[in-house]
C-alpha positions in Angstrom: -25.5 -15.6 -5.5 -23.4 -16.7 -8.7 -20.1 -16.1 -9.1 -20.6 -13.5 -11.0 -22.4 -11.5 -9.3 -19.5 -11.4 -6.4 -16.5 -9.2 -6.1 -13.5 -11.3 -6.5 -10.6 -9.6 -5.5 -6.1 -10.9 -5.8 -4.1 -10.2 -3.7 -0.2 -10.0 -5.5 3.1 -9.7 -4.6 5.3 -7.3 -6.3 8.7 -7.4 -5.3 10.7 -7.9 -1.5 12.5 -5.0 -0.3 14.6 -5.1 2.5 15.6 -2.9 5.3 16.0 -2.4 8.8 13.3 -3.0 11.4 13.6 0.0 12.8 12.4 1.7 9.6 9.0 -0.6 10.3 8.7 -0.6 14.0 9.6 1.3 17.1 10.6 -1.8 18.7 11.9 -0.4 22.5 13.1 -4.4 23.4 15.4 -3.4 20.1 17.0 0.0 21.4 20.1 0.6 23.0 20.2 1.3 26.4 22.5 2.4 29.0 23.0 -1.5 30.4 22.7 -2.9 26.7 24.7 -0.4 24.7 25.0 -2.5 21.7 22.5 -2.2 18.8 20.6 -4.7 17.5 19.9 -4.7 13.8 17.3 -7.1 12.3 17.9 -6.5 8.5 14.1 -7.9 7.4 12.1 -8.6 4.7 9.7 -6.1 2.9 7.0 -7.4 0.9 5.4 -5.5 -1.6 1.9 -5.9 -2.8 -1.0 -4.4 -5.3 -4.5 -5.7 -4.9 -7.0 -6.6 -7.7 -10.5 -6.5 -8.1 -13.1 -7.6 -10.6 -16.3 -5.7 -9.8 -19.8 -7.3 -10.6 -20.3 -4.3 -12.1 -17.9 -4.9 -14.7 -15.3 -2.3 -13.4 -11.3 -3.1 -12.5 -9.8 -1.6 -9.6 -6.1 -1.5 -9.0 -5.2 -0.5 -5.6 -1.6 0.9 -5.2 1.3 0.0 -8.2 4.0 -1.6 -6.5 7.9 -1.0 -6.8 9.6 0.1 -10.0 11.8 -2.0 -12.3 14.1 0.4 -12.7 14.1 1.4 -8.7 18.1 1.7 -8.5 18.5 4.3 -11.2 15.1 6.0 -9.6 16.0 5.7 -6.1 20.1 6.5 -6.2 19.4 10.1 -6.3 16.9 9.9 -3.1 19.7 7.7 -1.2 16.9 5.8 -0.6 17.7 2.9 -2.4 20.8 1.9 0.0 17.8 1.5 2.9 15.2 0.0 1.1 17.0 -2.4 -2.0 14.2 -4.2 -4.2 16.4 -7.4 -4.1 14.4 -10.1 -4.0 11.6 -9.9 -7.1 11.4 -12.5 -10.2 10.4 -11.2 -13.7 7.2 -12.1 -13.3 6.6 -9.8 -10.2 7.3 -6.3 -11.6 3.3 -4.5 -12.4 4.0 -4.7 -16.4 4.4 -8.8 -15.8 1.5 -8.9 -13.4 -0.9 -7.1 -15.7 0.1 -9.5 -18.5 -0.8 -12.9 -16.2 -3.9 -11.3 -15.6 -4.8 -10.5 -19.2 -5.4 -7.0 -18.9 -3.8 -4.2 -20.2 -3.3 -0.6 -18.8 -6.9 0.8 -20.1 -8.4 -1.9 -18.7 -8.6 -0.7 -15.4 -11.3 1.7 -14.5 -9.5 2.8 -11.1 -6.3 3.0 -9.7 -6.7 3.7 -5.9 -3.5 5.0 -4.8 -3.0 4.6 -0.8 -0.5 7.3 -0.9 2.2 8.6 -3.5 5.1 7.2 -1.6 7.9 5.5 -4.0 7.0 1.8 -3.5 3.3 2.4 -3.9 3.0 5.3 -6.6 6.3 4.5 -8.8 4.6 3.1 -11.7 1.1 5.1 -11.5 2.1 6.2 -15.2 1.3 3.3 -16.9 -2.0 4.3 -16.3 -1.2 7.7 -18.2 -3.9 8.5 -20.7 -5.4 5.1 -20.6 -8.9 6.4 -19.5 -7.9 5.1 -15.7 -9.4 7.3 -13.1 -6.5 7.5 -10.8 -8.0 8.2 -7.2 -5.8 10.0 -4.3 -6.8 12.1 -1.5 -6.7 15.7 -1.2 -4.2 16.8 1.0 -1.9 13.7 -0.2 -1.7 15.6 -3.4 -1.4 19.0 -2.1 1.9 17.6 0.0 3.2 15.6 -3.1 3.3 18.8 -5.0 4.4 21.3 -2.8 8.3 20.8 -2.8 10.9 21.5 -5.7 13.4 19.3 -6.2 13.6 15.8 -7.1 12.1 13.9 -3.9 10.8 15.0 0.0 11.7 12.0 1.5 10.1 8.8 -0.3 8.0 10.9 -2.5 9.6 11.0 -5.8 8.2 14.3 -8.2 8.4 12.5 -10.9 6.6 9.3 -10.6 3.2 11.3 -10.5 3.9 14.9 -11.2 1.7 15.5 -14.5 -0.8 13.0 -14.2 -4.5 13.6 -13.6 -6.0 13.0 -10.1 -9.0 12.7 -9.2 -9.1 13.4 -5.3 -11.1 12.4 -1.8 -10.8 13.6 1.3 -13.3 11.3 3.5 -14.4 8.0 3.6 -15.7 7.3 -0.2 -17.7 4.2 -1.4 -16.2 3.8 -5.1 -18.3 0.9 -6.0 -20.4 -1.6 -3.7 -18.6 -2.8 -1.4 -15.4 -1.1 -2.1 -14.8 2.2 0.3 -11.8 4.0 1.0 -10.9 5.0 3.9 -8.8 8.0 5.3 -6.3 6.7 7.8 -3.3 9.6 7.4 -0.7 10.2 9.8 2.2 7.8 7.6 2.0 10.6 5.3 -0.4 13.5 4.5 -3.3 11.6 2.6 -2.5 8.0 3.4 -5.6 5.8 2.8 -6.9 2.4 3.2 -9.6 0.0 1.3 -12.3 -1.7 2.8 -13.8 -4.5 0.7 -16.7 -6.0 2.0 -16.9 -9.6 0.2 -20.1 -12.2 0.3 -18.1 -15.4 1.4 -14.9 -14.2 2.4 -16.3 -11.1 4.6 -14.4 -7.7 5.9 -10.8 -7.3 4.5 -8.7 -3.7 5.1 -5.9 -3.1 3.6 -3.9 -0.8 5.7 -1.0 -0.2 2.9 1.6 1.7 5.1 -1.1 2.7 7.8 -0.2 -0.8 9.1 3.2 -1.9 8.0 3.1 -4.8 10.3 1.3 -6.3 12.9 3.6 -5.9 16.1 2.7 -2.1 15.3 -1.3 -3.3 15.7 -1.3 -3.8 19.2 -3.0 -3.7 21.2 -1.2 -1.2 22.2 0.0 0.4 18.9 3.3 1.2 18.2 4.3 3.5 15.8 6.8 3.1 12.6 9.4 4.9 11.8 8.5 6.8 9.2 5.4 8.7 10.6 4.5 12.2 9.2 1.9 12.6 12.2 2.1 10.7 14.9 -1.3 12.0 16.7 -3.2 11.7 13.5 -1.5 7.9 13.1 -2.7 6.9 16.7 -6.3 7.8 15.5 -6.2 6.0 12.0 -5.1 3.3 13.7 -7.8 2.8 16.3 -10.1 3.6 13.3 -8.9 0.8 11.7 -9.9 -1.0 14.8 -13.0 0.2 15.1 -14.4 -0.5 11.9 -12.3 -4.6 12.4 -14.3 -4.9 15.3 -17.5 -3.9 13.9 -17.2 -6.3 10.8 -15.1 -8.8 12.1 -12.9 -8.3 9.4 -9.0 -9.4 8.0 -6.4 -6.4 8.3 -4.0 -7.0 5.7 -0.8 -5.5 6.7 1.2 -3.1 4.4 4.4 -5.4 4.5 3.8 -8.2 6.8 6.3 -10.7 5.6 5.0 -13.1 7.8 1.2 -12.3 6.5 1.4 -12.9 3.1 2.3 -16.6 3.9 -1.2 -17.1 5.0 -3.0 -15.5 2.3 -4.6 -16.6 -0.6 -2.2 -14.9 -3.3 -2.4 -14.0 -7.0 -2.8 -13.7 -10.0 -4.3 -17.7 -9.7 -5.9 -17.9 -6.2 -8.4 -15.4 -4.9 -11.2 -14.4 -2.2 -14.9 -13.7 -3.1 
């Protein structure tokens, strides 16, 4: 098989957040107890990621947009933006800059998979806006994104996707060969994550916030702070597993500082 005729596929940071552990993981050797009244606060790193893919096929997938250049301004209203600060990003990491050291442009990508519509994954998913993009969420991700008034339900900001076009899943959907999303909610309504099955590299998942981190893998798995479903996350999770096991594949981690250190990372270095 040429190289061409392989799915080769960047993995690229966007941007650090930071924020408190707690937000990540329910870490009980972390709470306060009655003979340790004292809390502990790890103030940690949050890496943020998008994930690009050339197709054999000729077709360019996005999956997720990262965080938003203007994220203070966005953000202050939310509150959000005191717990989760993008403060440590260079110019060349916002989406726009990425896009440009790849050489495309918005209408050159065919599909923008969207793992959920949260503010650091969705915030810029109108540059795609009338580029021809097919802009790919699930079902009941959409339903919940749309169904409050006001500015923002928690991290979901109204107006970073409110008027665009969606077109929606709501199981496990093969977009191309070798490229399947999966549904993994519980983090939020419609969370999803993407399986890409590659001919040297093998398996990966990425678990976008299914999986912030691996100390919430397990086994046993721990849950993250911000859960919308707690029963419905213990079962993505295993899921997850499931399908790891079965392919021996990589779980890529939602925001695994430690992670991204061992990964081949983009725009110049990628798997196939």
């Amino acid at each position: 098989m040429s190289e061409n005729d392989k799915i080769k596929l960047r993995i690229i940071p966007t941007g650090t957040m930071h924020a408190d552990l707690t937000w990540l993981l329910i870490d009980p050797g972390r709470m306060a107890t009655k003979a340790q009244p004292e809390k502990l606060k790890d103030w940690v790193e949050v890496p943020t990621h998008v994930v690009y893919i050339e197709h054999p096929s000729g077709k360019k997938i996005l999956w997720d947009a990262g965080v938003p250049r203007d994220w203070e301004t966005r953000w202050g209203p939310t509150g959000l933006d005191q717990f989760f600060p993008v403060d440590t990003v260079t110019e060349g990491m916002w989406l726009d800059s990425r896009l440009k050291q790849l050489d495309v442009e918005a209408s050159d990508i065919d599909y923008l998979l969207l793992s959920h519509l949260h503010m650091d994954h969705a915030s810029n998913a109108k540059f795609f806006q009338d580029s021809g993009t097919k802009i790919i969420i699930n079902e009941e991700e959409k339903k919940g994104a749309l169904s409050f008034d006001g500015y923002n339900q928690g991290a979901h900001i109204k107006s970073d996707y409110d008027g665009l076009t969606f077109d929606t899943v709501s199981e496990d959907t093969e977009i191309l060969p070798g490229v399947t999303l999966l549904q993994t909610p519980g983090h939020t309504w419609g969370t999803m994550s993407l399986k890409v099955d590659l001919a040297d590299s093998g398996t990966m998942i990425f678990a976008s916030d299914s999986l912030y981190l691996k100390e919430s893998y397990g086994p046993p798995a721990i849950a993250a702070g911000i859960v919308y479903d707690t029963v419905a996350w213990f079962t993505s999770v295993e899921k997850i597993r499931a399908i790891e096991e079965k392919t021996n594949a990589t779980v890529v981690f939602g925001h695994s500082a430690e992670q991204l250190t061992d990964l081949r990372l983009g725009p110049d270095e990628y798997y196939a």
